[in-house]
N, C-alpha and C positions, 0 to 999 in steps of 0.2 A: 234726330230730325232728318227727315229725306224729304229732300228738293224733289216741289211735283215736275215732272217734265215739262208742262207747260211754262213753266218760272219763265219770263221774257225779260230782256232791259226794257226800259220804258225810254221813250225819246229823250234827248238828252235837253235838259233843261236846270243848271242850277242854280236853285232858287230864283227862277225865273229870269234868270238873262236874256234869256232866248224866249222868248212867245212862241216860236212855231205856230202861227196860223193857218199859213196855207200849205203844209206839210207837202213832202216829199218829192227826187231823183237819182240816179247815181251820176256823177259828172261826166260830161264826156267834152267839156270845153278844152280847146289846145290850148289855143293862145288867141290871139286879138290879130287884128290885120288893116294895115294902111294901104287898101287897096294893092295890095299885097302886105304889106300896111302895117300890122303889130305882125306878124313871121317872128315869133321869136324862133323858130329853128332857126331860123336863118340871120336874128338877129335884125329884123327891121325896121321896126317903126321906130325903137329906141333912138337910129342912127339918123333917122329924118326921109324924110320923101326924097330925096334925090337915090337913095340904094334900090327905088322904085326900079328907077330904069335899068340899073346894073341888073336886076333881077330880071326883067322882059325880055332884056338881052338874052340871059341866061338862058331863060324858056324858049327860044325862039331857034336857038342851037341845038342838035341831032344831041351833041353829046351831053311887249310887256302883257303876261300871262294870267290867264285866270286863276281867283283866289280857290275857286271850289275843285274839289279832286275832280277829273276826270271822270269816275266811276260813279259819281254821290246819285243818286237814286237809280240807278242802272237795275237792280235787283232789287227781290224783296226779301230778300234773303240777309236777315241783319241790317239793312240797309244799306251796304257797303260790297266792298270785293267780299267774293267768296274766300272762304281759308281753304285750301286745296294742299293734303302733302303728298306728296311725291318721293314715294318710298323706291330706295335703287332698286332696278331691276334685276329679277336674277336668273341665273341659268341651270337646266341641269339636265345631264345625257345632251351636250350640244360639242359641234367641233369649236375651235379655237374661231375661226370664222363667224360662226354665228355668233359666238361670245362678244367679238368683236363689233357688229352689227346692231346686237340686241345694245349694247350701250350706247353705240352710235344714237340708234333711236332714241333711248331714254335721253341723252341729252338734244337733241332736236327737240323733242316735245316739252322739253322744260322751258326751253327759248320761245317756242309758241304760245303755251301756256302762260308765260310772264308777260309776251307781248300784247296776248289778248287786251287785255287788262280787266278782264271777268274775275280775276283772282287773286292771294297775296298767298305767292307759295311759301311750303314749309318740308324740310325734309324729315322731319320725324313728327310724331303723335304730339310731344312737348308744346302746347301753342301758348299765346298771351293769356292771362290770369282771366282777362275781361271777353273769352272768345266762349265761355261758359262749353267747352266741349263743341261746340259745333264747327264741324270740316268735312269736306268728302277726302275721303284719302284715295290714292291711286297705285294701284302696284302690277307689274307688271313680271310673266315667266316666261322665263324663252327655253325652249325643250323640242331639239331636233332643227326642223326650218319652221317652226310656229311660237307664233306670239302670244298670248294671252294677256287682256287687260280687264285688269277688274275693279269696279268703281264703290266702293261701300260708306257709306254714312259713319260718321266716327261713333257717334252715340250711339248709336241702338246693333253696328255694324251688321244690317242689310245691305244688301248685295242692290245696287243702282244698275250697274252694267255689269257683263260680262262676255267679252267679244275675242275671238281671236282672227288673227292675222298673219299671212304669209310672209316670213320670212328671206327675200333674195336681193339680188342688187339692188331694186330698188329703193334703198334703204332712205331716203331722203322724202319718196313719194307716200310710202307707208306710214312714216313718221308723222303726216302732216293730217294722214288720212286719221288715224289713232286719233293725233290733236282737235280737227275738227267733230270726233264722235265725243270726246270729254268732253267738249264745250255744248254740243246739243245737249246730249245728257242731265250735263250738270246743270246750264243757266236758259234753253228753251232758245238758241238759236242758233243760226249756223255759221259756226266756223269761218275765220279767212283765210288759214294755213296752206290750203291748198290752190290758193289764188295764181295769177301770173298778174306781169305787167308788159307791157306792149309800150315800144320805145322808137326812135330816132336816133341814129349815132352814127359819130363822122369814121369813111370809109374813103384815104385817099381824096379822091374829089368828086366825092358822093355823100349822101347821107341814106345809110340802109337802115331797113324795120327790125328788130331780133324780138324778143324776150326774155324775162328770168321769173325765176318763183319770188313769190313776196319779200324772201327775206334776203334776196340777191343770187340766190345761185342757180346752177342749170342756165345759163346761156343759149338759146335757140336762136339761131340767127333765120328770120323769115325772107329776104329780098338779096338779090343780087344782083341788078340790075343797073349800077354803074350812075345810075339817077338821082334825083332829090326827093329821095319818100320820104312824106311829111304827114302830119296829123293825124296819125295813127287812132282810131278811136272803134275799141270792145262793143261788138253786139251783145243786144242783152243776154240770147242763148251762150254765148263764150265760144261760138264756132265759126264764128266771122271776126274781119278786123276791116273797119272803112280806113283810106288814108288817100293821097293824094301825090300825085306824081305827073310830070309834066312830060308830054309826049308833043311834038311836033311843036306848033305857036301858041300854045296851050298846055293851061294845069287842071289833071283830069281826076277824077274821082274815082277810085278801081275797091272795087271789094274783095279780099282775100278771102277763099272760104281753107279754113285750116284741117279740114277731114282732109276733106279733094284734092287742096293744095291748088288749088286753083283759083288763078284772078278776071274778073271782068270787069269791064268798064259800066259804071254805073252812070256818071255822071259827064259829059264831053263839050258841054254848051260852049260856043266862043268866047273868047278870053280868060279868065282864071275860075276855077269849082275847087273849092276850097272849103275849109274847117265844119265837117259835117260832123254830126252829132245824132245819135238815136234818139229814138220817142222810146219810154221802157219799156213797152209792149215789141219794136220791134218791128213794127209794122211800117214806121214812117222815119223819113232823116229828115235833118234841119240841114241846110247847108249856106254857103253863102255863095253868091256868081256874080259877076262884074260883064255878063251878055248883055242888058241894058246900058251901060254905061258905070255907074259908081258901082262900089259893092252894096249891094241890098242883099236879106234871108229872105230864103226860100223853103218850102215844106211840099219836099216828096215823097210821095207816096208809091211804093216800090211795087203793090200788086197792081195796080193801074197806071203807072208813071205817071200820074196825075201831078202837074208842079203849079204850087200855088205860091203866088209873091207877096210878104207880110210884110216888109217896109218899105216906104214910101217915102225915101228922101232924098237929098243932094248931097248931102253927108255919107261916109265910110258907116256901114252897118254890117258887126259882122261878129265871130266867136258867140252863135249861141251854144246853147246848154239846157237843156228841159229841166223842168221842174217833177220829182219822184211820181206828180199825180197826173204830169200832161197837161196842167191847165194853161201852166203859162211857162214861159222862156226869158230867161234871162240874154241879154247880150251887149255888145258893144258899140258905141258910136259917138262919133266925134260933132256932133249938130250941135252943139255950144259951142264949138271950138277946139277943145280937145278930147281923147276918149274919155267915156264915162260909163257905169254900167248900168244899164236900163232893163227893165222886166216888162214884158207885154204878154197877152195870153193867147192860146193858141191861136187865134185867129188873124191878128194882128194891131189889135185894138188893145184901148186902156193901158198905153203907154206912158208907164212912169221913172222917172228918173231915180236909180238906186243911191249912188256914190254922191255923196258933197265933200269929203276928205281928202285935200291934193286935185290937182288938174290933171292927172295923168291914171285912169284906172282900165285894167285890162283884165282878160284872163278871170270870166267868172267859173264857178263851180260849185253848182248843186249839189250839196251833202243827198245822201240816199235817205235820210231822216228827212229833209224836208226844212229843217228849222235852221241850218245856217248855208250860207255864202262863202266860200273863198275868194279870194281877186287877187290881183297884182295892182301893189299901186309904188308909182315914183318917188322916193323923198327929195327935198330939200338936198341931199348930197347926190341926187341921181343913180340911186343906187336902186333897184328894183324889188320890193319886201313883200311878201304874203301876207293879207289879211284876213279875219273873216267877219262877219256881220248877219245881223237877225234880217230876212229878206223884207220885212215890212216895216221894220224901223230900223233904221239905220245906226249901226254903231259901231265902228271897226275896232277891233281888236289887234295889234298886231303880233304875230307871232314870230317873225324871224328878224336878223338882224345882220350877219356876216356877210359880205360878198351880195351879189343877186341871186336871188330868189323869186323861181316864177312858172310858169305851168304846171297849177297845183289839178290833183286828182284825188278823188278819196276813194279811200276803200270802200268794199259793196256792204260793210256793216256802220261808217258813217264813223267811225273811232278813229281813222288815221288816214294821214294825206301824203301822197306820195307829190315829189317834186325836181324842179332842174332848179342845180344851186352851182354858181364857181367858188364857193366858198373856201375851196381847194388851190387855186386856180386856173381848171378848166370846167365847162358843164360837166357835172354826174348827176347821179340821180340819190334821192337821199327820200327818208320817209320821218315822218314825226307825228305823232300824236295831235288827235283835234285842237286843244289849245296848246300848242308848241313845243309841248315837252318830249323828251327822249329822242332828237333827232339822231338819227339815223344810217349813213355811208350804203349806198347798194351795191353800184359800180365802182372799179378800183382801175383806172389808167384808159378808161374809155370817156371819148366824150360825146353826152348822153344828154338829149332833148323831148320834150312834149312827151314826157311817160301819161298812160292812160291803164288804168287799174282796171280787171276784168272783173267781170260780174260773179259770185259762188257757182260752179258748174255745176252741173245734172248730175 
């Protein structure tokens, strides 16, 4: 049997937990804010309104899990993971070096390949009695500084793929690139292997931007600027990064462009410009400004500077999040009294209250499927836990448990959520699976805030 290329998952739905109605965004929520407000970089709304003022100060100075897998209707292929084996790679006419290398690779991409979770790898042809022969198998030849991967159907062994690739230091980035062509190939989408994530982490008495590849490594430190970069949040293209930093009596909006290396000021209005968020097209931000007086959202539009104001209250309104199709935005505010997460649609209208679970919910985030919510919400012990919930009927699920857990992000294929956990105890950044399994360790001795998952590059 050979998987047509187009083979896709299907949204992820089992057995109907999730309705998905009004489908789709990728996240770009940080965190929440008490008028400066929920900061979890900074750790604020947790600690109460009075760390308000400590912060203005600051500015104002120069210096329990789902029954169903994971996977269950993802494919139509068996209806389940794919059988994938993953036969060693071999070498021949290579130096010691590449030898070295070509394994390298082969195991990176078996870690990708497992993490996906499109798959139930196997190392040899041998599979379960009940798989009736069907698997794509994977084998790989390293010969000089060239890779070959070749993808064949166990049954009928037709040739799926067959691609080569450049063998050099880049042994890490190749690996990932191999990973996300098996997963096009095999399941009809694309890959997150080659992802980054975009972070916050304490530097002295600062908080700098870096990044790392999905699975923790490569380190790229973006900001050095001795300041408080905050809310780091991925343009759709993956060549921008929006965040926020305070200059003068003021917390200003700057856009990183990562070709150029160059930052501008996007956003400078009086008093705080804070937790901006893309529209998926690109085209427009959500952000929130406290120039009026309370925090209200806002929606700018970058080719005209056009800024139009979408909430209208006395209440803290703030951490949106677009929804995958633009229509509507989720976000935060305390107009009951304490946070809660509300959805309104682009315009500002048909405002409804999401969260009834706990008085305390922050930090939403729009899966790129469209069909669930993450949040932060407070327990009974004050401990800060991750949830997620179907956005039109409400039903939290929780997924974490250890420590605080909170500024969740998913990935751009909607399977796994990257987050800031002290479960250790300090922030790091850690990832897990949609409903909570396989968590994760990214960071190891850095402490690490408001990650935001880039979108698949070009």
């Amino acid at each position: 049997m050979i998987l047509p290329s187009n083979s896709k998952p299907q949204a992820l739905n089992p057995n109907g937990w999730f309705k998905g109605k009004g489908q789709e965004t990728r996240d770009n929520s940080l965190s929440s804010i008490q008028t400066l407000t929920y900061l979890p970089c900074l750790r604020i709304w947790g600690l109460g309104f009075s760390l308000l003022i400590v912060l203005l100060l600051t500015l104002c100075t120069p210096g329990t899990l789902f029954s169903q897998e994971v996977y269950l209707r993802l494919t139509d292929y068996g209806g389940g993971k794919i059988n994938l084996v993953v036969k060693p790679f071999g070498v021949k006419d290579a130096s010691d070096d590449v030898v070295v290398m070509t394994k390298t690779i082969e195991t990176i991409v078996r870690y990708d390949l497992d993490y996906s979770l499109y798959f139930e790898l196997f190392e040899d042809t041998i599979l379960p009695r009940d798989s009736e022969n069907q698997a794509v198998v994977v084998e790989g030849i390293g010969e000089r500084s060239r890779l070959t991967i070749i993808l064949k159907d166990l049954a009928s062994q037709e040739k799926i793929m067959e691609k080569e690739y450049i063998i050099d230091e880049n042994v890490r980035e190749q690996a990932h690139r191999i990973s996300d062509d098996i997963i096009e190939y095999t399941v009809g989408e694309q890959g997150i292997a080659s992802t980054k994530i975009v972070f916050s982490y304490k530097a002295s008495d600062s908080k700098e931007l870096a990044m790392i590849d999905y699975d923790g490594y490569t380190l790229t430190p973006l900001t050095s600027n001795g300041k408080y970069n905050l809310f780091p949040a991925w343009a759709p293209d993956g060549k921008r990064v929006l965040f926020s930093t305070h200059s003068a009596d003021r917390l200003n909006i700057y856009l990183f462009d990562l070709i150029e290396r160059k930052i501008t000021v996007i956003s400078s209005f009086r008093g705080l410009n804070f937790a901006p968020c893309w529209s998926p097209d690109g085209a427009k931000i959500c952000l929130s400004l406290t120039k009026d007086g309370d925090s209200e959202i806002y929606l700018l539009d970058l080719a005209t500077r056009k800024l139009n104001r979408l909430t209208y209250n006395r209440a803290i309104d703030t951490s949106p999040t677009f929804s995958p199709n633009s229509r509507e935005i989720a976000f935060v505010s305390d107009r009951t009294g304490n946070p809660q997460v509300y959805v309104m649609d682009i315009h500002g209208g048909n405002i409804r209250r999401l969260t009834f679970h706990g008085n305390y919910n922050t930090s939403p985030a729009w899966s790129p499927r469209g069909d669930i919510i993450a949040y932060v919400s407070r327990e009974d012990d004050l401990s800060h836990q991750i949830y997620v919930t179907d956005p039109y009927d409400f039903s939290p699920v929780r997924l974490t448990s250890n420590g605080n857990n909170e500024e969740p992000s998913w990935s751009p294929d909607g399977l796994h959520i990257v987050y800031s956990s002290n479960g250790s105890g300090q922030y790091e950044l850690y990832t897990m699976n949609w409903d909570g399994s396989r968590k994760r360790k990214l960071t190891r001795g850095l402490a690490a805030y408001a990650p935001d998952w880039s979108p698949i590059f070009k």
